[in-house]
N, C-alpha and C positions, 0 to 999 in steps of 0.2 A: 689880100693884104694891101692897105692904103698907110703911104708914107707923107705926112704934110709936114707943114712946118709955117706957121704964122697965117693957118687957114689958105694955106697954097696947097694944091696935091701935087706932090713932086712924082711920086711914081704907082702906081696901080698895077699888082699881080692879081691873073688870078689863079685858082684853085691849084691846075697841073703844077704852076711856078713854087710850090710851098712842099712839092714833093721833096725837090732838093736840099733841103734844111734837115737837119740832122735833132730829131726829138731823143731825146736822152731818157731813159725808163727811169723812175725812181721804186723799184722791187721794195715790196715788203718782207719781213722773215716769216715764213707759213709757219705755223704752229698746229701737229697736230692736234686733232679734236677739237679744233676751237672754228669759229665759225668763217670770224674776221681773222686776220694778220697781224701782227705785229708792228709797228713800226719799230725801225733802228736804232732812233735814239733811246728805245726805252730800254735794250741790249747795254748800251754806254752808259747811262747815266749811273749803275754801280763803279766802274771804271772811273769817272770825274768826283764820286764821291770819296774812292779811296784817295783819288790824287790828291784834292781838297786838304783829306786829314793829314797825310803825310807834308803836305807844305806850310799848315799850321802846326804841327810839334817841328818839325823844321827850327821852325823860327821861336819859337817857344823857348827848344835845348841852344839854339843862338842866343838869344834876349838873356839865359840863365848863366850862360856860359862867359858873356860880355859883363856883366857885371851891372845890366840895364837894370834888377830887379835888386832893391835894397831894404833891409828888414831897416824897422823904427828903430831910435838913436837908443831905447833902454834896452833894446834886444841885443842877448852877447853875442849876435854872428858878425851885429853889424860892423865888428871893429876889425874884423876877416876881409871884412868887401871895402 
C-alpha cells in the first residue's frame, strides 16, 4: 500500500502491514437450487416499493383532505370546497 500526495510517497507498507485492517464481507442470501446468490438489495426493493406507495396515497388523502384539489366552477361540489 503506497500513500502520496502531490506525487510525494509519504508512506510505504507492505504486504504483512495490510493484515491489520479490518476487510468487512459483503455476504450474499444463498438461494437454494440456484447456482449464483442473491444479492440483498433485491430482498428490499419489494419493501421500498411498498414504502413508496404508501407515501404517495399519504399525500394524495392529505392534498384531498386540504382542499388542494378543486372540481370546475360548473360542477355542484365546487361550491362545498
Amino acid at each position: 500500500m503506497c500513500i502520496t500526495a502531490n506525487g510525494i510517497l509519504l508512506e510505504n507498507k507492505g504486504a504483512t502491514d495490510l493484515v491489520k485492517f479490518h476487510w468487512p464481507s459483503f455476504d450474499d442470501v444463498l438461494v437454494g437450487g440456484k447456482f449464483y446468490s442473491d444479492a440483498i438489495i433485491t430482498h428490499l426493493r419489494p419493501i421500498q416499493d411498498a414504502y413508496n406507495r404508501y407515501k404517495t396515497t399519504y399525500r394524495m388523502v392529505k392534498a384531498l383532505l386540504t382542499g388542494k384539489m378543486i372540481a370546475a366552477r360548473e360542477h355542484t361540489c365546487s361550491r362545498i370546497l
